[in-house]
MARNUZA-663757 format. One line per field, with one value per residue (C-alpha): residue number from 1; residue in one letter; x negated, y negated, z. Coordinates in steps of 0.02 Angstrom, whole numbers. Last residue first. Layout:
% residues N
pos NUM | ...
code a | ...
east X | ...
north Y | ...
up Z | ...
***
This chain:
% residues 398
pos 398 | 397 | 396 | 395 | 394 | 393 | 392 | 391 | 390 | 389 | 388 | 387 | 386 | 385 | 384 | 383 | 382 | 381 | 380 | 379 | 378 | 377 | 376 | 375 | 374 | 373 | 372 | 371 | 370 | 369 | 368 | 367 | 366 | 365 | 364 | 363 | 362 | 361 | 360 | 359 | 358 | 357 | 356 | 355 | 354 | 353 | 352 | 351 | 350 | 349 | 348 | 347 | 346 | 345 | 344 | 343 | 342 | 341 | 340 | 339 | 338 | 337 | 336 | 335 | 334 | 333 | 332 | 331 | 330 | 329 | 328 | 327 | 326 | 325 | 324 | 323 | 322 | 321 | 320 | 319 | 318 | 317 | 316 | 315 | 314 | 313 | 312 | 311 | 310 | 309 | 308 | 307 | 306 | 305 | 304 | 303 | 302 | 301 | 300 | 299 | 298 | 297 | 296 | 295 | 294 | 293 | 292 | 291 | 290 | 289 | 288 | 287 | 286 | 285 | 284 | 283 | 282 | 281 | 280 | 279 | 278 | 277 | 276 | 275 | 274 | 273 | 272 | 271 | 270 | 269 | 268 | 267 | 266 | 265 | 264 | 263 | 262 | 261 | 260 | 259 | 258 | 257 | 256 | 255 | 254 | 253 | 252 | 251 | 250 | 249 | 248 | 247 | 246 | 245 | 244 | 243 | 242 | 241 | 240 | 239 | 238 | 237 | 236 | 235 | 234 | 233 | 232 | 231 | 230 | 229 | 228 | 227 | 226 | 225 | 224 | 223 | 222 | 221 | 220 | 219 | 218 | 217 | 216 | 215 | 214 | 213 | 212 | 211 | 210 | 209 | 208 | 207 | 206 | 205 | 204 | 203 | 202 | 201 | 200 | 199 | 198 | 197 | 196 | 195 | 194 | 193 | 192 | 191 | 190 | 189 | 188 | 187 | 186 | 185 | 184 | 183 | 182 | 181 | 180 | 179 | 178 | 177 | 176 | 175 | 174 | 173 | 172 | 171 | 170 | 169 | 168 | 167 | 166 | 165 | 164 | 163 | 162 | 161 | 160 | 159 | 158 | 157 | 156 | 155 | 154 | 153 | 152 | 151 | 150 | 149 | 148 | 147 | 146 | 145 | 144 | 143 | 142 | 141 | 140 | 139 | 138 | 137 | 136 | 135 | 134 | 133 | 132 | 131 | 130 | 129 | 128 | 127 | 126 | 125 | 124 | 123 | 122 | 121 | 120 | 119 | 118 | 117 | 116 | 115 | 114 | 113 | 112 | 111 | 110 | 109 | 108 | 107 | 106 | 105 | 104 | 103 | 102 | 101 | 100 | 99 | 98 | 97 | 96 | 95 | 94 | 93 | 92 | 91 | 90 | 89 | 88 | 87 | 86 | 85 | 84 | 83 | 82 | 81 | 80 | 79 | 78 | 77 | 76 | 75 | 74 | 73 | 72 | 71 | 70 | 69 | 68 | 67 | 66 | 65 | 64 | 63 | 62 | 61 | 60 | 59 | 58 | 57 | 56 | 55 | 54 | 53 | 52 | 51 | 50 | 49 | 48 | 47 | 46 | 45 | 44 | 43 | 42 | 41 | 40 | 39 | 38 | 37 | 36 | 35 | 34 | 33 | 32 | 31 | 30 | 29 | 28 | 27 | 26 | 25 | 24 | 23 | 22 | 21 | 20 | 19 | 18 | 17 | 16 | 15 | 14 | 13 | 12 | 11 | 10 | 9 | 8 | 7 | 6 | 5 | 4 | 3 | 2 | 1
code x | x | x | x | x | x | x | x | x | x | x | x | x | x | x | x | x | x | x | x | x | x | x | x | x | x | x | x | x | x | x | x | x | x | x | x | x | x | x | x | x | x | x | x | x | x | x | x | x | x | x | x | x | x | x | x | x | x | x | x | x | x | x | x | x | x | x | x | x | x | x | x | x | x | x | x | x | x | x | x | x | x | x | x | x | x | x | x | x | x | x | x | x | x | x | x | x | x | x | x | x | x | x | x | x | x | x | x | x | x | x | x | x | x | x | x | x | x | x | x | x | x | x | x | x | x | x | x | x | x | x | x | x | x | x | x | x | x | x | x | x | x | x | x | x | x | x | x | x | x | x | x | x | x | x | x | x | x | x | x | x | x | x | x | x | x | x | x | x | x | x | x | x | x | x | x | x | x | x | x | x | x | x | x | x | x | x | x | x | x | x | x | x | x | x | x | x | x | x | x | x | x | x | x | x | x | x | x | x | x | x | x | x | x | x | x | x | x | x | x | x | x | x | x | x | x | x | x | x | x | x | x | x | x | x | x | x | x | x | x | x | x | x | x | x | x | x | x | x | x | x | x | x | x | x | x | x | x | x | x | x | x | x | x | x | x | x | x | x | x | x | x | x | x | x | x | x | x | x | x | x | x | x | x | x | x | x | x | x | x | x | x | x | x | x | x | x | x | x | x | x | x | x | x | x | x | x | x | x | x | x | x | x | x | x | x | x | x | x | x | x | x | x | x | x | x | x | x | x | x | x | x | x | x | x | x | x | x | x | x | x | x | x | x | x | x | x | x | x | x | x | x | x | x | x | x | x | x | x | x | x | x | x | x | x | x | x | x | x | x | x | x | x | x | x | x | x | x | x | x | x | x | x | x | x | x | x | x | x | x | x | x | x | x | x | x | x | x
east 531 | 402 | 233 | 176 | -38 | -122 | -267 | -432 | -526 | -671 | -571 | -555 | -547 | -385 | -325 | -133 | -72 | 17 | -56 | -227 | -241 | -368 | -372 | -510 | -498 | -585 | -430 | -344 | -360 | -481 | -385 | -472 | -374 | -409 | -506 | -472 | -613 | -538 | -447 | -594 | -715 | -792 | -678 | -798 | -917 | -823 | -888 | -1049 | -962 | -863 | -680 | -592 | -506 | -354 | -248 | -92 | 84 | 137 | -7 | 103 | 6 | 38 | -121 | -313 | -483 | -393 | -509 | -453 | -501 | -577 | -509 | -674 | -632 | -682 | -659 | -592 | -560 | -737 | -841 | -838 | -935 | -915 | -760 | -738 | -590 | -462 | -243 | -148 | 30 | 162 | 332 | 483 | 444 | 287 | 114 | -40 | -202 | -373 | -546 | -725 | -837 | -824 | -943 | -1008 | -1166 | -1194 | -1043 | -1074 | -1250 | -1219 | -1074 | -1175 | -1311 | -1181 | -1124 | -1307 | -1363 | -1159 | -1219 | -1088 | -995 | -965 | -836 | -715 | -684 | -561 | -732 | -695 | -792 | -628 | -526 | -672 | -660 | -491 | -528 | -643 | -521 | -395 | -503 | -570 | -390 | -346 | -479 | -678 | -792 | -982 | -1119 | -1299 | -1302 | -1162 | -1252 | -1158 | -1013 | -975 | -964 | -849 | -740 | -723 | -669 | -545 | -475 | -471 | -349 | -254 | -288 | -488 | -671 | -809 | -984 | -1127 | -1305 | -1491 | -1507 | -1623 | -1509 | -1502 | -1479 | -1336 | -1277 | -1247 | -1143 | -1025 | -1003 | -1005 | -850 | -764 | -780 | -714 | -544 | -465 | -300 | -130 | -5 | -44 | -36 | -208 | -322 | -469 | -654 | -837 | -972 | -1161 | -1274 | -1453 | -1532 | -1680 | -1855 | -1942 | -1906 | -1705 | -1604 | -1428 | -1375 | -1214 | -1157 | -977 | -857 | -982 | -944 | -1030 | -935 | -846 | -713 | -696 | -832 | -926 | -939 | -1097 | -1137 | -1260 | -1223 | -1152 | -993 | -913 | -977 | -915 | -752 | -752 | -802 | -661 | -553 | -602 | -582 | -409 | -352 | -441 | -331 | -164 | -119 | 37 | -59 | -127 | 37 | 21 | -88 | 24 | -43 | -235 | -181 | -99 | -268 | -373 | -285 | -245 | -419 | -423 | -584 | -753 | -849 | -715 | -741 | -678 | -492 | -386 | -316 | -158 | -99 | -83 | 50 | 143 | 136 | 189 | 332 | 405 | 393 | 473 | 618 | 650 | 663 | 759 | 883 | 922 | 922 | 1038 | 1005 | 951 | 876 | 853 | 738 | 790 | 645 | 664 | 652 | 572 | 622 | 804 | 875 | 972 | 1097 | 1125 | 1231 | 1321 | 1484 | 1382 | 1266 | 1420 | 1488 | 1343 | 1335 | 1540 | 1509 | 1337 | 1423 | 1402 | 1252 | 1152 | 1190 | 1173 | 1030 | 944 | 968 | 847 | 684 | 778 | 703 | 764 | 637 | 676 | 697 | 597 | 546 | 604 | 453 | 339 | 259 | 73 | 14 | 1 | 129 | 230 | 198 | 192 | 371 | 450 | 473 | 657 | 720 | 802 | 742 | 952 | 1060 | 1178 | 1316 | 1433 | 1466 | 1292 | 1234 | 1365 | 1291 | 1109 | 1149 | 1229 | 1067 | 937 | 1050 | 1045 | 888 | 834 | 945 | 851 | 701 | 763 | 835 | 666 | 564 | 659 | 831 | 864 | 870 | 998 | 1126 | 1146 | 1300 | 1249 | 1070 | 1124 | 1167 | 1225
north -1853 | -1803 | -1786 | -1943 | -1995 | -2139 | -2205 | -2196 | -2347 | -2389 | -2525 | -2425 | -2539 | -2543 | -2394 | -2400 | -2227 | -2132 | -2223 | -2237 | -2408 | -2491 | -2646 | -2776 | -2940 | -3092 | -3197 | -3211 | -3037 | -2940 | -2765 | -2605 | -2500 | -2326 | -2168 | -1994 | -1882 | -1744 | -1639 | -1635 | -1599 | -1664 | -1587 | -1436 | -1606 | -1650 | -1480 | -1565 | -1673 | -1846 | -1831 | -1974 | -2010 | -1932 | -2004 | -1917 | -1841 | -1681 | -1540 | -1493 | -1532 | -1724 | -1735 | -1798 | -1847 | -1750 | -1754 | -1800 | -1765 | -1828 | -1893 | -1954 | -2139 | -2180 | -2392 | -2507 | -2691 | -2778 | -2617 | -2487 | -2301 | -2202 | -2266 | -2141 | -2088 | -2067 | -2018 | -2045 | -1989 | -2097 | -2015 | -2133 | -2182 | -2103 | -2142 | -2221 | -2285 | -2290 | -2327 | -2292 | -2395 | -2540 | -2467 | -2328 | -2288 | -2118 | -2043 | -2163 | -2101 | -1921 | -1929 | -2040 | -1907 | -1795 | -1909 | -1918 | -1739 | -1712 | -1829 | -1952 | -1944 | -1754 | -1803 | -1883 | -1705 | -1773 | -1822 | -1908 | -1837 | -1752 | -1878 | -2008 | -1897 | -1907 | -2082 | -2103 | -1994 | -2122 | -2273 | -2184 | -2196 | -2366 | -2413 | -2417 | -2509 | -2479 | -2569 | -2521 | -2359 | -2392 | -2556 | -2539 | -2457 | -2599 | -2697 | -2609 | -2587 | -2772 | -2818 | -2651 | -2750 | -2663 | -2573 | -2625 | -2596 | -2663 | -2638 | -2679 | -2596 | -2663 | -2562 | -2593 | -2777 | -2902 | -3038 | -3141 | -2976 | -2949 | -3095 | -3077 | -2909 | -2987 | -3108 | -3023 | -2910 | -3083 | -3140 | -2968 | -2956 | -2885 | -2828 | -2891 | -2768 | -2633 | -2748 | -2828 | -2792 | -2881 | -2815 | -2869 | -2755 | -2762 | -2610 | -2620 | -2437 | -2422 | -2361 | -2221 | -2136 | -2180 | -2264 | -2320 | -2507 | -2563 | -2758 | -2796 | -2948 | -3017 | -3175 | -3312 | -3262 | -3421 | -3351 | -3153 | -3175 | -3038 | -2851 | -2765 | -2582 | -2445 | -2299 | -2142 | -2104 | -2146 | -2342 | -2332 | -2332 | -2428 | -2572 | -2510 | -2534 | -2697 | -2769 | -2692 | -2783 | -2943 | -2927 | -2913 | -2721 | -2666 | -2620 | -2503 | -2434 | -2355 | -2232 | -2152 | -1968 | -2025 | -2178 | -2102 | -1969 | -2140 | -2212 | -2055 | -1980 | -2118 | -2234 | -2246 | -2395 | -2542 | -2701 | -2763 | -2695 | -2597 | -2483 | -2617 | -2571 | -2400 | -2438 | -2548 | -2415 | -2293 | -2434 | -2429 | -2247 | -2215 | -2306 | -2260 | -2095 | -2097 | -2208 | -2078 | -1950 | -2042 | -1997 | -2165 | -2257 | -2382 | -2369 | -2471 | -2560 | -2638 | -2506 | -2389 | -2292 | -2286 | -2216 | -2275 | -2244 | -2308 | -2292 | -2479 | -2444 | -2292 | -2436 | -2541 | -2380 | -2359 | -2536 | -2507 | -2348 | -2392 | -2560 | -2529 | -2440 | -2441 | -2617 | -2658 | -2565 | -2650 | -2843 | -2893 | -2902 | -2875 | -2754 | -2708 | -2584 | -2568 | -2448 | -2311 | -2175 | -2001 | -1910 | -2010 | -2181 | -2189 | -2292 | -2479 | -2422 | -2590 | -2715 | -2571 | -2516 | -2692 | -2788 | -2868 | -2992 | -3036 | -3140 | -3172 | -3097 | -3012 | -3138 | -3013 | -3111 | -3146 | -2956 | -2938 | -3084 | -3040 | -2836 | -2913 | -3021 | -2882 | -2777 | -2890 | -2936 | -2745 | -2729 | -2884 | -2819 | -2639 | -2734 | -2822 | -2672 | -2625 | -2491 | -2391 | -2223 | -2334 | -2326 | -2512 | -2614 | -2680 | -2713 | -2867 | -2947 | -2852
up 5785 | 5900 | 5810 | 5913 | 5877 | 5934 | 5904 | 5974 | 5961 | 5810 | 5737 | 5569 | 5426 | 5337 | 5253 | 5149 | 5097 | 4968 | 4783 | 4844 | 4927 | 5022 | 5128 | 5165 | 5265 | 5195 | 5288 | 5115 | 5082 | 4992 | 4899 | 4825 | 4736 | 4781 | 4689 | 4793 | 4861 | 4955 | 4821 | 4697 | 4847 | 4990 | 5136 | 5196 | 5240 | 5405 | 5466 | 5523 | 5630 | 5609 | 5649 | 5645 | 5826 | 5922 | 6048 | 6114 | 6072 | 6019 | 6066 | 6212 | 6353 | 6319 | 6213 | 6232 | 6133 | 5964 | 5818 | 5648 | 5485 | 5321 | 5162 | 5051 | 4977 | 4807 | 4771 | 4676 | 4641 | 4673 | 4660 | 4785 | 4843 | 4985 | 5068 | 5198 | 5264 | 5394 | 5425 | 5560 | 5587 | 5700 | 5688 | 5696 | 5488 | 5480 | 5416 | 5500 | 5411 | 5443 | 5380 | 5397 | 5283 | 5415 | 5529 | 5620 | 5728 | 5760 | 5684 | 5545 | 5525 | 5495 | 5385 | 5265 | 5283 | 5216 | 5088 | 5008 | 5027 | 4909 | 4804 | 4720 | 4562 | 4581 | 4706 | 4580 | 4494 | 4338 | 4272 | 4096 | 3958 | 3908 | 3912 | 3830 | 3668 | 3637 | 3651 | 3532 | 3412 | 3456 | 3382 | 3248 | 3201 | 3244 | 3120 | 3118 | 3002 | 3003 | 2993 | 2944 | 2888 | 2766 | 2688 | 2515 | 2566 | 2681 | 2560 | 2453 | 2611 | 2644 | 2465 | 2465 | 2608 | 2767 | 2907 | 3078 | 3249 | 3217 | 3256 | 3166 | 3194 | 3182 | 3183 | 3194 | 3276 | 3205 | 3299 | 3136 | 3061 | 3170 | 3153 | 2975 | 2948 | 3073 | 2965 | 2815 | 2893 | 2936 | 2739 | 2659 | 2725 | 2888 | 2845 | 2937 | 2905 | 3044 | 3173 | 3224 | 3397 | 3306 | 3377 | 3317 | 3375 | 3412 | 3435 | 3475 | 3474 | 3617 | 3561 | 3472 | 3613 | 3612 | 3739 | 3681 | 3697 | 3662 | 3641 | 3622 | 3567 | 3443 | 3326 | 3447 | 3589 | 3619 | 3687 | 3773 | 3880 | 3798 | 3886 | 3880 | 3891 | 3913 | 3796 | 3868 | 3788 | 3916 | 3935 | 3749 | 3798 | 3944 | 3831 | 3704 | 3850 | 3885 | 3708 | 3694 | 3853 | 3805 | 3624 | 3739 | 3709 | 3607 | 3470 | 3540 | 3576 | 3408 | 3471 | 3583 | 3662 | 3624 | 3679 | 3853 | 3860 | 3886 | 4041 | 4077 | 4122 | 4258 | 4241 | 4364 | 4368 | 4378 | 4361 | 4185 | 4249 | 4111 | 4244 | 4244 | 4087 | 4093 | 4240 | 4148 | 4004 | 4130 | 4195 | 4020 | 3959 | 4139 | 4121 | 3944 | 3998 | 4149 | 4039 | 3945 | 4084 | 4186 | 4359 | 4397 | 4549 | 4672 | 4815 | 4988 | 5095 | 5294 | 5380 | 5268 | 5098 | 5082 | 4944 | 4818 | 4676 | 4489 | 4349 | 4348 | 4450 | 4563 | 4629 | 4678 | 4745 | 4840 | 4909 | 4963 | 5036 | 5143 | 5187 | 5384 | 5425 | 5287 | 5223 | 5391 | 5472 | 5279 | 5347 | 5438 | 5319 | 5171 | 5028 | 4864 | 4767 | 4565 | 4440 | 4561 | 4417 | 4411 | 4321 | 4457 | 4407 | 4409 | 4557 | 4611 | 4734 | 4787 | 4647 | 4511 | 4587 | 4546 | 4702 | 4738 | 4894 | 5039 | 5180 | 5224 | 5086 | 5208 | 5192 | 5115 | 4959 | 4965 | 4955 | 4823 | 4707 | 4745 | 4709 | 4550 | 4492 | 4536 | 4438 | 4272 | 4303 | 4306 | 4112 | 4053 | 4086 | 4009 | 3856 | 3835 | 3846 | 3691 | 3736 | 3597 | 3705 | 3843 | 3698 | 3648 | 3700 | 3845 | 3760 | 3724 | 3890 | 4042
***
């Protein structure tokens, strides 16, 4: 098990816990082939597979095989279990072709889910995105050293979205060849608009930023003949850089891991946790209006159950390049088998279709373009492609 086999799972590094998947990716490999069921065989990590916040017991790993799960089920369900059992694991099966694997170890539980949360934290960090989870901001507030754990573009784009919160209009550099500024803010005012430009170092706590990059800063933006800069950093300043400062405080400012947090303490609670009440209720109502008329692309479906067959609609009613807000709305049944347990149903698209816009029924999806241009969205429970605009079929008959 490498190094960390002889660590309690609470010292466990991210490194231990990779090493401890490999480890039981490589011995559910070795028994698989042993057994010759390792045919289209395989491991996701449950980021890869949900894009969505991790529950309180986290999936350690998902092992899928496109044939051979009805065995492994069927026939070695003992001996894979007791595999599982030998290094403190268990599964579950999620589809036909996908098994979960587990803990009940409360140690490593724990460490599990700190590490796949901060996985997950990670991947909100997306330039493109115009609406941001509450977490993503209430997790540094929670853990401010894992700043420093962000790549510097990472820190860069969340101070972007930052600031975007607090209400000033923002620009994002490239991220090289910037010229000295990482951020530009703008901030309306009658006397005219407030020209911001910042300089940000994601540093570890020992490495100080000195006098000569604060000057810098300091210089373009007079060059620029902007009215504030503000610098930026993980770690702390030189008594060099602070005297300077001190001399010019209304025109830049220094900021530290600290101000940091407190920034984002105040980005949770500017953040709407009410997704609806980002888009008019007139507006999605005539929305509703015109795709029962004449619809299109912007309503999609998806089907659940494992021998069931459930469908489920929406409306994407607003997207950027990789997400999207999709409004949950209902079905209609066209016909049944007498029973109300089998038929074809259809979104439904009526002027009761609106009782559903609200904090529960407007969700925020990653948005997906395929290969073929095709478009899928996912919201953490259910896939939605494109609705084809048939009926489809519904079978509550297990």
């Amino acid at each position: 098990m490498g190094n960390q086999a002889s660590k309690h799972p609470s010292e466990w590094t991210d490194q231990d816990i990779e090493r401890e998947i490999l480890h039981l990716h490589s011995e559910i490999k070795s028994w698989a082939e042993r057994l010759d069921v390792w045919y289209d065989c395989g491991f996701s990590s449950p980021l890869e597979k949900s894009r969505c916040e991790p529950s309180s017991l986290p999936v350690v790993t998902y092992f899928f095989s496109e044939w051979g799960i009805d065995r492994i089920i069927c026939e070695l369900e003992v001996e894979f279990s007791r595999l599982l059992e030998g290094m403190g694991y268990w599964f579950e099966q999620q589809d036909n072709v996908t098994l979960a694997i587990y803990t009940d170890d409360e140690e490593r539980v724990a460490k599990f889910y700190e590490y796949f949360h901060w996985q997950w934290v990670c991947s909100l960090l997306v330039e493109d995105t115009d609406d941001v989870y509450e977490e993503l901001y209430s997790h540094f507030v929670r853990h401010p050293n894992d700043l420093h754990k962000l790549h510097w573009r990472d820190f860069e784009i969340l101070l972007f979205r930052i600031f975007q919160n607090h209400g000033y209009k923002t620009l994002l550099g490239p991220g090289r060849g910037d010229g000295g500024v990482d951020l530009r803010l703008w901030q309306e005012n009658p006397l005219g608009d407030i020209m911001t430009v910042i300089q940000v170092k994601r540093y570890s706590p020992r490495n100080k930023i000195d006098l000569v990059p604060v000057q810098a800063l300091y210089g373009v933006s007079k060059v620029e003949g902007e009215n504030q800069a503000i610098f930026v950093t993980t770690s702390s300043y030189t008594p060099a850089a602070r005297n300077f400062a001190a001399r010019v405080p209304t025109e830049i400012l220094l900021a530290e891991k600290e101000e940091v947090v407190a920034w984002c303490q105040k980005a949770t609670n500017g953040v709407i946790k009410d997704k609806s009440t980002l888009m008019a209720r007139e507006a999605v109502e005539r929305l509703i209006l015109s795709l029962a008329q004449y619809p299109d692309a912007r309503i999609v479906h998806g089907t659940w159950g494992y021998d069931m067959c459930h469908n489920r609609y929406a409306l994407v009613i607003k997207e950027t390049r990789h997400a999207a807000l999709l409004f949950s709305i209902g079905n209609r049944k066209i016909s049944n088998d007498g029973y109300g347990t089998s038929g074809m149903e259809v979104p439904l698209l009526d002027a009761t279709t609106i009782n559903n816009f609200n904090e529960s029924g407007v969700r925020r999806a990653v948005r997906y373009v395929h290969n073929d241009g095709g478009v899928s969205y996912w919201d953490g429970e259910q896939c939605y492609m494109p609705w084809d605009r048939g009926q489809n079929r519904f079978n509550y008959i297990d």
